[in-house]
C-alpha positions as CSV (number, residue, x, y, z in Angstrom):
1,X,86.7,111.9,-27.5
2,X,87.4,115.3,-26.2
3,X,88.6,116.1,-22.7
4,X,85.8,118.2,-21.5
5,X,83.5,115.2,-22.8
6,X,86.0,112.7,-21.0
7,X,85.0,114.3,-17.7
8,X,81.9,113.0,-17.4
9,X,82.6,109.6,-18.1
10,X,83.8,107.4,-15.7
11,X,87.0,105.1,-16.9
12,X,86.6,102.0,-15.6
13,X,89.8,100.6,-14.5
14,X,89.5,96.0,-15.0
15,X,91.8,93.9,-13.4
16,X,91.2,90.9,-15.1
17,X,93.6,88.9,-12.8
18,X,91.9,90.0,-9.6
19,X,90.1,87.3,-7.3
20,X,92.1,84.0,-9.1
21,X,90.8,85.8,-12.7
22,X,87.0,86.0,-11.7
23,X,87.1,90.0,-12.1
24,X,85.7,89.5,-15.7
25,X,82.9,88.0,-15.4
26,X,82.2,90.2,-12.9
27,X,82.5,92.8,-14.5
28,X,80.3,91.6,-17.6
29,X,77.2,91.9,-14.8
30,X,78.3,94.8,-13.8
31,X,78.5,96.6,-16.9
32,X,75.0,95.1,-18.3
33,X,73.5,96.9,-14.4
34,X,75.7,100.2,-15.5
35,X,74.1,100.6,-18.4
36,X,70.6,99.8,-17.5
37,X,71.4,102.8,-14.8
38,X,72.3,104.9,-17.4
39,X,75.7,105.2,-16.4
40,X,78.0,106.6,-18.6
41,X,81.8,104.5,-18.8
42,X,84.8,103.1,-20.4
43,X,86.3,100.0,-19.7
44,X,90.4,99.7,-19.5
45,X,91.5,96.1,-18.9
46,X,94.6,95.1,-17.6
47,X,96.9,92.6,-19.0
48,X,99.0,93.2,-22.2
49,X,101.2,96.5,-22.4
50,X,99.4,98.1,-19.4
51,X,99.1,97.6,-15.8
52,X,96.2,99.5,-13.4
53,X,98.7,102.0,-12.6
54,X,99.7,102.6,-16.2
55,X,96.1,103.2,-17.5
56,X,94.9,105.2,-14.4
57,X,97.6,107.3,-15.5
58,X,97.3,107.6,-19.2
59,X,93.8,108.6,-18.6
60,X,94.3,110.8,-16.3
61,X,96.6,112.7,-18.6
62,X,94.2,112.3,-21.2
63,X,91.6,114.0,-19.6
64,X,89.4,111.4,-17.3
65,X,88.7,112.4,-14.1
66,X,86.1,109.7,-12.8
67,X,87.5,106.5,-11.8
68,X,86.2,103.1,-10.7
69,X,88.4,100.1,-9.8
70,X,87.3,96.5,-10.7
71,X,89.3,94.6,-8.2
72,X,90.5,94.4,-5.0
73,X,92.2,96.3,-2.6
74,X,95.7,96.4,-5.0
75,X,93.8,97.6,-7.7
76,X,92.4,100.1,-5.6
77,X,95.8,101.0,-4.5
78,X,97.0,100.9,-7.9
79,X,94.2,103.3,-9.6
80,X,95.0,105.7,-7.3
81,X,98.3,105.5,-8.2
82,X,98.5,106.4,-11.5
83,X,96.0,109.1,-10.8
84,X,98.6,110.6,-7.8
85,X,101.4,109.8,-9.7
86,X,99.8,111.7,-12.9
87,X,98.9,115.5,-10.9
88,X,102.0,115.4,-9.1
89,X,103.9,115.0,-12.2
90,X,105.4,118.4,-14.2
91,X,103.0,117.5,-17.0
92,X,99.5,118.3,-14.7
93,X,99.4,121.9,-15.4
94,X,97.7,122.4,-12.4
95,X,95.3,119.8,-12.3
96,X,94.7,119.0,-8.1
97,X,94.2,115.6,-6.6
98,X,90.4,117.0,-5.5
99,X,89.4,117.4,-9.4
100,X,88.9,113.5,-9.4
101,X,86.3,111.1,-8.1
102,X,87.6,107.5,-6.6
103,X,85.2,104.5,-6.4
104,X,85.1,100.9,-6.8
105,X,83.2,97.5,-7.5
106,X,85.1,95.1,-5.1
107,X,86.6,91.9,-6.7
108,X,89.6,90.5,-4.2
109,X,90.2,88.8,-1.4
110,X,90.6,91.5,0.8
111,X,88.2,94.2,0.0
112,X,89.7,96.2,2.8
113,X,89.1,100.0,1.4
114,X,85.8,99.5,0.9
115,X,84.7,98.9,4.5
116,X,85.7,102.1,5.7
117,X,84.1,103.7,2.8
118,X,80.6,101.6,3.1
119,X,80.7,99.8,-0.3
120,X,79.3,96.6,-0.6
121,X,80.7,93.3,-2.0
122,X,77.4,93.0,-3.7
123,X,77.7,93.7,-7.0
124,X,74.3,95.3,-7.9
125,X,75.0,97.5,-4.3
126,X,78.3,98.8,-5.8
127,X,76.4,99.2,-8.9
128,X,73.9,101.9,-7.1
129,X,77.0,103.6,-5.3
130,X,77.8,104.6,-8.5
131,X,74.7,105.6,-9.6
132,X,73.8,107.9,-6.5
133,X,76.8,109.5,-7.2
134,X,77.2,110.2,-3.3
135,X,80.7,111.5,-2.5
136,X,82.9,112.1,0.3
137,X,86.5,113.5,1.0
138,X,89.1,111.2,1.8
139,X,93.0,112.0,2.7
140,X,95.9,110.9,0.5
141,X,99.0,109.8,1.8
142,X,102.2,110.0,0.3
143,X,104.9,107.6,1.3
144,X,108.5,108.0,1.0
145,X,111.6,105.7,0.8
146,X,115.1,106.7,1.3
147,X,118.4,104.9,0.2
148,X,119.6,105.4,4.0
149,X,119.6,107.7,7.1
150,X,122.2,109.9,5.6
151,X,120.1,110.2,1.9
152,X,117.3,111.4,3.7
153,X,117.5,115.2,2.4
154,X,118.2,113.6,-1.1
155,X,114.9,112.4,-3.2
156,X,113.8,109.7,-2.7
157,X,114.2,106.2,-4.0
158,X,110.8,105.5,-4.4
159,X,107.2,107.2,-4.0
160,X,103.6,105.7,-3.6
161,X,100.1,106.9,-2.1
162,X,98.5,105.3,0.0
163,X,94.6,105.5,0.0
164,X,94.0,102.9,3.4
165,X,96.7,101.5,5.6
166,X,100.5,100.6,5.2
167,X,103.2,99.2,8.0
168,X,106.5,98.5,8.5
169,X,108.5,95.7,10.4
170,X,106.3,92.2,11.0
171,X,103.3,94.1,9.3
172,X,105.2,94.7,5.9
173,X,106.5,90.7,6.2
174,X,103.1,89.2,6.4
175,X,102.5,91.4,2.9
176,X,105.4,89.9,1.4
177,X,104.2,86.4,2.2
178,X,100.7,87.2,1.7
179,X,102.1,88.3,-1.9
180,X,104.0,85.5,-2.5
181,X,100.9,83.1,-2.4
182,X,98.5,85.1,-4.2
183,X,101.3,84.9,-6.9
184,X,100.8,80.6,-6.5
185,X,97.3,81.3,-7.0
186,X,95.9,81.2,-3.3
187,X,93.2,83.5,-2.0
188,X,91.4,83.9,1.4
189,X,91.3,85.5,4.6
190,X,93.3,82.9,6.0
191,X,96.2,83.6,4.0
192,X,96.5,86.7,6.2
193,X,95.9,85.0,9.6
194,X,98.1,82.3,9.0
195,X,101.3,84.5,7.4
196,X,100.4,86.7,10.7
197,X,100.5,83.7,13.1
198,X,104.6,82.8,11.4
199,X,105.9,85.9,11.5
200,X,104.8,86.9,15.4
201,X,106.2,83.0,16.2
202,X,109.7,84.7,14.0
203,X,109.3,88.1,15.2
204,X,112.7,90.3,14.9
205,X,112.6,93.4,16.8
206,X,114.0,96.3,15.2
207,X,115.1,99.8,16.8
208,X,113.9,103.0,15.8
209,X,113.2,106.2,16.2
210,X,109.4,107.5,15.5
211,X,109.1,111.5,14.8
212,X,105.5,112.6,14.6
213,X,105.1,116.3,13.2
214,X,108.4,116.9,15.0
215,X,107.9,115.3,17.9
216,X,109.7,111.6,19.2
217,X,107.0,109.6,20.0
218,X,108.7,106.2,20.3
219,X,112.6,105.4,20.3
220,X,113.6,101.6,21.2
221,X,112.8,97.9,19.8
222,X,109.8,97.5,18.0
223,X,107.7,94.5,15.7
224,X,105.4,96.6,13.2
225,X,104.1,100.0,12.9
226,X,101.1,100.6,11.1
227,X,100.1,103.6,9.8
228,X,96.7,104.3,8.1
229,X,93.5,106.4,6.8
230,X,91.1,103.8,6.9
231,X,90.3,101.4,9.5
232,X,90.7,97.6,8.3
233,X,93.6,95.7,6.2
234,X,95.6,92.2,5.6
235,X,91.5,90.8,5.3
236,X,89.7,92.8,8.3
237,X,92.3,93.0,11.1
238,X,92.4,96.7,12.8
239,X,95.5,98.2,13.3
240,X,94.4,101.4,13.3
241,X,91.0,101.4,14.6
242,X,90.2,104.8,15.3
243,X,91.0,106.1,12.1
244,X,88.7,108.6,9.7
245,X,89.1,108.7,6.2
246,X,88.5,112.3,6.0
247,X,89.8,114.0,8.9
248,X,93.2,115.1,8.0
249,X,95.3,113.0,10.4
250,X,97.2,109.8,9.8
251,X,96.7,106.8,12.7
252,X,99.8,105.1,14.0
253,X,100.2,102.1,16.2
254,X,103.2,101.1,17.1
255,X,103.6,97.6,19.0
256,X,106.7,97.5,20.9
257,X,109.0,94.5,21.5
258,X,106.8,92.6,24.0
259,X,106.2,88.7,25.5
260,X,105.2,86.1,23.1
261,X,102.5,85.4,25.9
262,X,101.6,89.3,25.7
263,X,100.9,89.0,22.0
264,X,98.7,85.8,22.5
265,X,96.7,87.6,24.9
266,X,96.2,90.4,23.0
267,X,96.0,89.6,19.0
268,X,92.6,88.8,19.3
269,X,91.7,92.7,19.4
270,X,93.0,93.1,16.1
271,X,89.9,91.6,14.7
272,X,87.1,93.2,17.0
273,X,88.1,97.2,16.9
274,X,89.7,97.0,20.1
275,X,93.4,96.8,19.6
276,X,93.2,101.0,20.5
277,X,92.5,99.4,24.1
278,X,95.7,97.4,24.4
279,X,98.1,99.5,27.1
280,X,101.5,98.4,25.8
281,X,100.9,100.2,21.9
282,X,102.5,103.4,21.0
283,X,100.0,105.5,19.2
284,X,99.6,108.9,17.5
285,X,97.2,111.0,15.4
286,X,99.6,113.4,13.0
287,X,99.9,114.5,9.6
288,X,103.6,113.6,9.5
289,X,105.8,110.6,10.4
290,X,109.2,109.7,10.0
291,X,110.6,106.2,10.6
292,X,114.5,106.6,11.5
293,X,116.3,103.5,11.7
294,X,119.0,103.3,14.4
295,X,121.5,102.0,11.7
296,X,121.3,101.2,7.6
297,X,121.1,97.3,9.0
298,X,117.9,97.8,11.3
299,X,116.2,98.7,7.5
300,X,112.7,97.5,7.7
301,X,110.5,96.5,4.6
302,X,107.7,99.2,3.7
303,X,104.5,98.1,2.6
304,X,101.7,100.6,0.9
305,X,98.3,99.5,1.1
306,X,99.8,95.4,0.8
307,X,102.5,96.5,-1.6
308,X,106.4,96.5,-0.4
309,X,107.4,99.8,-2.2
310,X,111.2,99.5,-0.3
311,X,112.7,99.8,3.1
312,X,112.9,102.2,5.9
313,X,113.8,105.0,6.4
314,X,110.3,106.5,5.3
315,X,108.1,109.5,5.2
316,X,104.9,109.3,5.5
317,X,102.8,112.7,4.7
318,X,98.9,113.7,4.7
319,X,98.4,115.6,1.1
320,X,96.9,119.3,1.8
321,X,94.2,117.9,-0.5
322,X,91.5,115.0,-0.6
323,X,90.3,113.1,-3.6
324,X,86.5,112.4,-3.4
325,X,85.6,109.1,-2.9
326,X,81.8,107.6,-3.6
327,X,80.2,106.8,-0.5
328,X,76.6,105.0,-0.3
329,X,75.7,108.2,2.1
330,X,77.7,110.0,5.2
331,X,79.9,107.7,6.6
């Protein structure tokens, strides 16, 4: 197929293991409503050789520039990925992050992305997304690990971008156990309530300092930081409530090292768009933050839109550019 013709196709990205290994058949109805829509696509499946990443990558290389992700919020995450990863790379000639289109038919348990974006769960809804061809521009985040405090001017030890909303401290531990079950096969909304619930009961407070575009924002004890584009993550909670997927700026909450009693009071906002409201957060609007342990042992977990890329110290940086998202009209 040649590349120019590969530009108007969309590659459609299958996780086949998403949602406990339903994705396929899902995708079988949504393929039948694609083509009765006259869409035009190619179907990658995961499994075998290739992860998400790895084929969002190759076909980026090879010339795609449409992508949908059949999945959840990973493969999302992951799609993206190998897109990022691909026109950041030395072999992109000059191909820019805003050449490509992102969109998805949501398979997971999750399904966090695609609330801020408007995309339905239902599939013949998603279906019609991509159809209209409605898009929007959304910000790109790239996150950056370090080996230590003193590594930080070196490269660093690991690199992912982040299309919703990562965290670091409790945040990134509820991923890790969140991760761990999905791995035993469990699914649900309560996975993330209930990992929540055990690791404010084991909270460790952590000290750092918080630079935002070159300014300390927060310096002391703290239990997560969250830092996002989009709105909702671990199943609906919102850490970052006042955040716009298009405007440039990355949200940060910080929630200090506070009362047991205080966090009871309060944890309900996470999951009604008020947590903004709570007096005791630390919280910023910026296109750059760094998270500076106060020592190599105060090294906090890193997760990236649910995945744990590493530990702090960390960069995170809004791209100059936006990748176009479909949208089911203006947000």
């Amino acid at each position: 197929m040649e590349t120019d013709r590969k530009k108007d196709i969309w590659l459609v990205v299958v996780n086949v293991f998403a949602a406990s290994k339903k994705a396929g058949s899902v995708w079988k109805k949504a393929a039948a409503m694609l083509e009765e829509a006259g869409v035009s696509y190619k179907a990658k499946f995961t499994g075998g050789k290739y992860n998400a990443e790895e084929l969002s990558r190759k076909a980026a290389a090879a010339g795609y520039r449409k992508f949908i992700a059949v999945g959840g919020d990973g493969t999302i995450h992951d799609v993206l990925n190998g897109v990022a990863h691909y026109v950041y790379s030395s072999d992109s000639e000059g191909v820019v992050i805003s050449d490509f289109i992102l969109g998805a038919i949501p398979v997971g348990s999750g399904n966090d992305w695609v609330k801020s974006v408007g995309i339905s769960k239902d599939i013949k809804a998603a279906v019609d997304v991509i159809a209209g061809g409605n898009l929007a521009k959304q910000d790109v985040v790239r996150v950056s690990v370090f080996e230590s405090l003193s590594d930080m001017s070196s490269d660093p030890v690991a690199v992912s971008y982040m299309v919703n909303v990562g965290g670091i401290g409790l945040d990134a531990r509820v991923c890790e156990i969140v991760n761990r079950k999905k791995e035993q096969g469990r699914r649900g909304k309560q996975l993330y309530v209930s990992a929540l619930a055990y690791c404010i009961k084991h909270r460790v407070p952590i000290r750092a300092r918080i630079i935002c575009d070159g300014e300390e924002v927060f310096c002391g004890k703290y239990l997560s930081i969250a830092f996002g584009v989009g709105k909702y993550s671990g199943g609906g909670m919102r850490q970052t409530p006042l955040a716009e997927l298009g405007d440039g700026l990355l949200d940060m909450t910080v929630i200090p090292d506070i009362p047991m009693w205080t966090i009871a009071k309060e944890v309900w906002k996470l999951f009604n768009g008020k947590f903004h409201t709570v007096d005791v957060l630390t919280q910023a609007k910026c296109r750059e933050v760094l998270i500076l342990p106060s020592s190599d042992a105060d090294a906090e977990p890193v997760e990236v839109d649910g995945e744990v890329i590493g530990r702090a110290p960390a960069k995170m940086e809004v791209l100059a550019d936006q990748i176009n998202v479909l949208t089911p009209g203006l947000r």
